[in-house]
C-alpha positions, 0 to 999 in steps of 0.5 A: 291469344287466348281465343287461339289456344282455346280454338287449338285445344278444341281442335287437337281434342276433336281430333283424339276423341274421332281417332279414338272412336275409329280405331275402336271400329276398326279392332272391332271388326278385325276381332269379329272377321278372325274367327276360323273356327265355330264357337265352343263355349259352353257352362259345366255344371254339377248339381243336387237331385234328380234331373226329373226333379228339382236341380240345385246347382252346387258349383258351376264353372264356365269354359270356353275353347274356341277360339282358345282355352278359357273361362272360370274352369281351373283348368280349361286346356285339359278339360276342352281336350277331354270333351273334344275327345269325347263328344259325340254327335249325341251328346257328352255320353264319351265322358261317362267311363265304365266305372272304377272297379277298385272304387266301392261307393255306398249304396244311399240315393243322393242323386247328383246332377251333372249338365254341360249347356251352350254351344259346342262346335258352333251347334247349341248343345244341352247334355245331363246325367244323374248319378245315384251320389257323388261317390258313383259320379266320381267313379264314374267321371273316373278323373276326367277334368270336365267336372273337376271344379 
């Protein structure tokens, strides 16, 4: 009788564990084989000095937007929206605005780095540009969301 249940037990566990493991396969390749649209993930950072020189990354965050909104941004709907409005075939230059007229920013030189790498529309991209200091980047990202992290 014992020989029966152990033989049982062993059966029933075979059984979990392979239907287990198929069914992990199967949700693998469905998840894989969805995707209609090409990648846009991408890392957003925000640094201290010059992109000719040395960067110290201050704060980063990441955001991933197809196939939907995601990643450690605050707020990733907003800011995908905003760099998909603004791409343009060169790069993320759409999402340096005139800056703000009523805004005055000191004239010290504290450059700031800002860096959007990764890949967007399925293409790997690699975009940066420097401010004078945070006060002209500011102004100058004028409150977009891309960098409000």
């Amino acid at each position: 009788m014992l020989r029966r249940s152990a033989a049982t037990f062993a059966a029933t566990l075979l059984c979990l564990v392979g239907t287990a493991g198929t069914a992990g396969t199967a949700a693998a390749a469905e998840t894989g084989a969805t995707s209609l649209y090409a990648p846009s993930a991408v890392v957003l950072s925000i640094g201290r000095g010059a992109d000719a020189g040395p960067v110290t990354v201050l704060r980063a965050a990441t955001l991933s937007c197809m196939p939907g909104p995601g990643g450690t941004h605050p707020a990733p709907e907003a800011a995908c929206a905003e760099l998909a409005a603004r791409f343009a075939g060169d790069g993320f230059g759409g999402l340096l605005a005139s800056p703000d007229p009523d805004r005055a920013c000191p004239q010290h030189f504290d450059p700031v780095t800002v860096t959007v790498d990764g890949v967007w529309a399925g293409t790997r991209t690699s975009w940066q540009h420097t401010f004078s200091n945070a006060c002209v980047m500011g102004a100058t990202l004028n409150g977009g969301e891309a960098f409000a992290f």
